[in-house]
N, C-alpha and C positions, 0 to 999 in steps of 0.2 A: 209805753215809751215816753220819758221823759228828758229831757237836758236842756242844759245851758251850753253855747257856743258863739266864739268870736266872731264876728261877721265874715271877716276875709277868709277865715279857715273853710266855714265852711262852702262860703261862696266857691274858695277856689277850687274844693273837692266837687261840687257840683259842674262847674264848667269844664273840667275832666272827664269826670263820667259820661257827660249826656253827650259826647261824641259818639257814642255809640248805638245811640238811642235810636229805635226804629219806625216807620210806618205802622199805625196801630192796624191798617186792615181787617184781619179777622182775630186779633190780639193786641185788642187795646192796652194792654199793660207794657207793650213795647216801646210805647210815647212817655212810659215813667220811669224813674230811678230810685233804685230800691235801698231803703235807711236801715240800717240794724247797728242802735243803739248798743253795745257788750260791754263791761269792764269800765275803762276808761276811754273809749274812743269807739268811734261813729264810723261806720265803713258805709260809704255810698258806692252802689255798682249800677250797671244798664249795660245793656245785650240785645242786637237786633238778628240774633239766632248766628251770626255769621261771625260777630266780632263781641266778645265784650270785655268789659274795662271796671275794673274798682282799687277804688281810692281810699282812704283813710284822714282822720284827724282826730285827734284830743280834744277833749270836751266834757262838762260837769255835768256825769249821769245820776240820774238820781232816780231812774227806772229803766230797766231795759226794756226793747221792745224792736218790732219791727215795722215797716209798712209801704207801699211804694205810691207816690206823687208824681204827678205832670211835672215833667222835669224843664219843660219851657216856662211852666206858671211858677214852677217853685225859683226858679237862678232868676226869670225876670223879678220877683217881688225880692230875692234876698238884695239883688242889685241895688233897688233903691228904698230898702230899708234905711229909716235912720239910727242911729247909735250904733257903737263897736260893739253890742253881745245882744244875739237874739234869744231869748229862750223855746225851745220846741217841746211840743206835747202831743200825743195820740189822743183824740179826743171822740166823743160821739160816732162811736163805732169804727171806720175808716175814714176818718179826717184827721188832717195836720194842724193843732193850734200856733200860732206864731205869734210872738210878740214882742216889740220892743216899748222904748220909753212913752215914744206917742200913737204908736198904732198896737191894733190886734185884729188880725185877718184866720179864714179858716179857707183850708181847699182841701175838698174832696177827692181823698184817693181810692184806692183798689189794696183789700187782702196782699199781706205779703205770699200766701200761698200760692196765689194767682202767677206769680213771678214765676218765669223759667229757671230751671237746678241751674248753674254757672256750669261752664263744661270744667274738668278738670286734666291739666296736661300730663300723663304718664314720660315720666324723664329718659330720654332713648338717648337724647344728644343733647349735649351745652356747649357754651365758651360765653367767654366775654371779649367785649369790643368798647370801646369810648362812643360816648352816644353823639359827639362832634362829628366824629367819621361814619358812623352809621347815618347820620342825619342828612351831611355833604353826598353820601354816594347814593340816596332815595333821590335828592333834589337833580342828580344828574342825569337821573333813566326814569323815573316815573313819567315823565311828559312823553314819553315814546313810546308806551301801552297800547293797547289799542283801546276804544270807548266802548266800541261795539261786544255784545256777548256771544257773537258770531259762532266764533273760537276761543272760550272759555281760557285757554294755557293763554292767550294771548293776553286777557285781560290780567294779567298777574306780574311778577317782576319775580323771575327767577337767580334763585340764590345758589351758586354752587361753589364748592371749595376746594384749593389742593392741599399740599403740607404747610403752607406758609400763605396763601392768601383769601380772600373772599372774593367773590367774584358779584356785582349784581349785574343784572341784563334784564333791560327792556325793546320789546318790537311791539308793533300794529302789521308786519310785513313789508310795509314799504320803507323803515327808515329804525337803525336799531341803537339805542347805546347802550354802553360795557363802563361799569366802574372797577375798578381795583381798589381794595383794601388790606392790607397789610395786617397780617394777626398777630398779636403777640406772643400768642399761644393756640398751637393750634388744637380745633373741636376734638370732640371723644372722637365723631366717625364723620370722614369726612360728607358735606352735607350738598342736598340737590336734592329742593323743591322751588313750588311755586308760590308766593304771597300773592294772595288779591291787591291790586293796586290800592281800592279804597282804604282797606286795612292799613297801606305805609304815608298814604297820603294822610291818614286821621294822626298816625306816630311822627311823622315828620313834625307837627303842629305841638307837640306834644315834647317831644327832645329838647333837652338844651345842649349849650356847646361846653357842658363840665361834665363830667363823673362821667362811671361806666356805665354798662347797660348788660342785663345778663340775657342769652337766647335760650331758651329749652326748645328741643324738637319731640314731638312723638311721632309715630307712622301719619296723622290725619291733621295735627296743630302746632301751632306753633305759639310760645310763651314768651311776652317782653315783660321784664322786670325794670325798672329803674324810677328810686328817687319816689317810692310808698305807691307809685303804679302798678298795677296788673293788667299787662291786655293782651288776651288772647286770643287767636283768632284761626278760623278753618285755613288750612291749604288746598290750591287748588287741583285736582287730580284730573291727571294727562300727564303726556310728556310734551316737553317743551322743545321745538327744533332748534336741534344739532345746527345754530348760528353759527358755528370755526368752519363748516365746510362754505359757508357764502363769503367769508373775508378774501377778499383778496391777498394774494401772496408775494404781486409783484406790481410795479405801476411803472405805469412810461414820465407821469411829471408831477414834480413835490412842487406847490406854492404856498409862500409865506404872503398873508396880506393883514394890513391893521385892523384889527377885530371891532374895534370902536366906528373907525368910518365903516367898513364893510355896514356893520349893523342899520348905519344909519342910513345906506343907500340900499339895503333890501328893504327896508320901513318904505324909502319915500317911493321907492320901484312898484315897491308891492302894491300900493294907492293903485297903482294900472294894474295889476298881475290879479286883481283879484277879481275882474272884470272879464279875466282870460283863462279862469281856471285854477289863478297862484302860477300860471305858469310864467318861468322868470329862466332867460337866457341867459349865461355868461360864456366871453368869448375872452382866451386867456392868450397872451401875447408873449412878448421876452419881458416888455417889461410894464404892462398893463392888463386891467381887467376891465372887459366893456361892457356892462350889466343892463339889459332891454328888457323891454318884453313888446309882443305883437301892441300893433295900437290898438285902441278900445273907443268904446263911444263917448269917454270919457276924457280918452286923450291918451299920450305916452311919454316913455320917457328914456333916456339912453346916459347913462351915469359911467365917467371911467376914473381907475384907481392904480395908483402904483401899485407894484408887488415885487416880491422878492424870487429870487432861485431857479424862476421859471426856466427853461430850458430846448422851449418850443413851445407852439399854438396848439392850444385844446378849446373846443365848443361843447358847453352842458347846458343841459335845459334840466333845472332844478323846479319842484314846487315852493314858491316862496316862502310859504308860511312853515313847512317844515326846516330850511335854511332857519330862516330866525330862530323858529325855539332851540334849535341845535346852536347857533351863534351866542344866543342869551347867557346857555347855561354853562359855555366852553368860560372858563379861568385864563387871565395871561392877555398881554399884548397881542398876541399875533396867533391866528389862526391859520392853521395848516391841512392845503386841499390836496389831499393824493388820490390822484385820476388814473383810470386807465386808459380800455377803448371807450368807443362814447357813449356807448349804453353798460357799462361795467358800473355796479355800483361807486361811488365818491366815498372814501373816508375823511371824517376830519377830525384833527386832534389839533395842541398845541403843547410847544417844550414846557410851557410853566405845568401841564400835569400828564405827562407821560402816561398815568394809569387809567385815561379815560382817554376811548374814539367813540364816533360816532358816525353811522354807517348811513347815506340816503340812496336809494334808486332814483337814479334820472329817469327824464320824460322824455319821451320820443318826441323829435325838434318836426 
């Protein structure tokens, strides 16, 4: 394997791929990214068995070849190479030669055979979606996953569809959100799986907010296309709970409060709340909110807030740090708390995006 290539090009195909890159453990070739020089352009790919991703660029071959490289040694040295074209060469059995105007370095790789086959997706289901709105509705529900691999469906972000929309949903069980997405066109069959969080959190990074993005589904994977990407990735197998039977259907009080100070008075609450478990009180008036929490050895603190629409006094004890990340990622001046009895889960949305709530269980006061 031989070529010449731009720096950027192929830096930036490296920094793509090696998001995928895995723990060598008992496969060390999962800590590398595999080069197959063909034709006229370089396809770099990496795969940590669960997810993998290959990239492409143009480049002056002048041998074809394969080989896979430490993919942290290889993007940290393209990074601060100097000059705009480095040339590459397969050299002395499994080594990469490199060289520009004032350097030439070698690193020892691994057999491209060594390298895992790429899984490949059997086409059952597609559509397309703009990679804007696939990106904006990860950014909404991924923080609501759970961490733990307790319960595996939890750990994933469930995709399901009707005639006309997308639906994604994320839970841990204590606290869930729901995006809406509008389709252009709707899928071959309508779709309902699970993605691994890691998988959308690596693609979230990865989207921009132009062009489309194509889906393919098979029974076991799922295919993202967009913009010379390939990433592919397992689905998670279970079924996901039937979340429409926990929404609530009806609520005793809708409040409107400004999102910006709210935010700022769970942050400075929280300072105490986190001494007490995150536990954070709000006590809701006609036409105030009065945000506590227990004193701590630290000290405490009691913060109140106009609001709007209230209609009567409700008392929740919310965990704070879950309020926040839900506050963060809510869109819009004004967030909106529909309560019911006092231990009935809290929804909150807001009018500036109707196709997102977000669901927390209260703490027992």
């Amino acid at each position: 394997m031989k070529f010449k290539s731009e720096k950027e090009k192929l830096l930036r195909a490296l920094a793509v791929a090696q998001k995928a890159t895995g723990n060598a453990g008992t496969l060390p070739v999962l800590e590398n990214v595999f080069l197959s020089a063909e034709g006229q352009s370089v396809e770099v790919s990496a795969t940590n068995l669960e997810m993998a991703i290959t990239t492409s660029f143009e480049a002056k071959i002048q041998n074809e070849g394969k080989i896979t490289v430490p993919a942290k040694t290889l993007l940290s040295w393209i990074s601060l190479a100097d000059g705009d074209e480095i040339a590459v060469e397969k050299t002395d059995g499994e080594s990469l030669f490199l060289k520009t105007k004032s350097a030439k370095t070698k690193i020892k790789g691994l057999s491209a055979d060594e390298f895992p086959a790429l899984p490949m997706v059997e086409k059952q289901n597609a559509f397309q979606i703009s990679q804007k709105d696939f990106k904006k509705a990860i950014s909404k529900v991924i923080f609501a996953a759970a961490v733990s691999g307790t319960r595996p469906v939890l750990s994933g972000i469930f995709l399901w569809s009707d005639a006309e929309n997308l639906y994604f949903v994320g839970t841990d069980s204590y606290r869930l959100s729901e995006k809406k997405v509008a389709l252009a066109a709707p899928p071959t069959e309508k779709i309902s799986c699970i993605v691994p969080a890691k998988t959308l959190n690596e693609l979230e990074r990865l989207l921009s907010d132009d062009g489309e993005m194509e889906i393919i589904f098979s029974k076991n994977q799922i295919l993202f296309l967009f913009d010379g990407v390939r990433l592919v990735s397992r689905l998670i197998d279970g079924q996901f709970p039937n979340y429409q039977q926990i929404l609530p259907k009806s609520f005793k009080n809708e409040i409107a409060v400004d999102r910006r100070a709210f935010i700022q008075t769970v942050k400075r609450v929280g300072i105490f709340a986190r001494e007490n478990n995150n536990n954070l009180k709000i006590h809701f008036s006609e036409k105030t909110a009065t945000i506590t929490t227990d004193a701590t050895e630290i000290g405490s603190e009691e913060s109140t807030l106009e609001i709007q629409n209230s209609n009567g006094e409700n008392e929740i004890a919310l965990n704070a740090q879950f309020l926040l990340d839900a506050l963060l990622v809510i869109s819009g001046e004004k967030v909106v708390f529909k309560l019911g009895e006092s231990l009935a889960p809290v929804l909150l949305s807001t009018p500036d995006d109707p196709d997102f709530r977000h669901l927390i269980m209260p703490l027992k006061n």
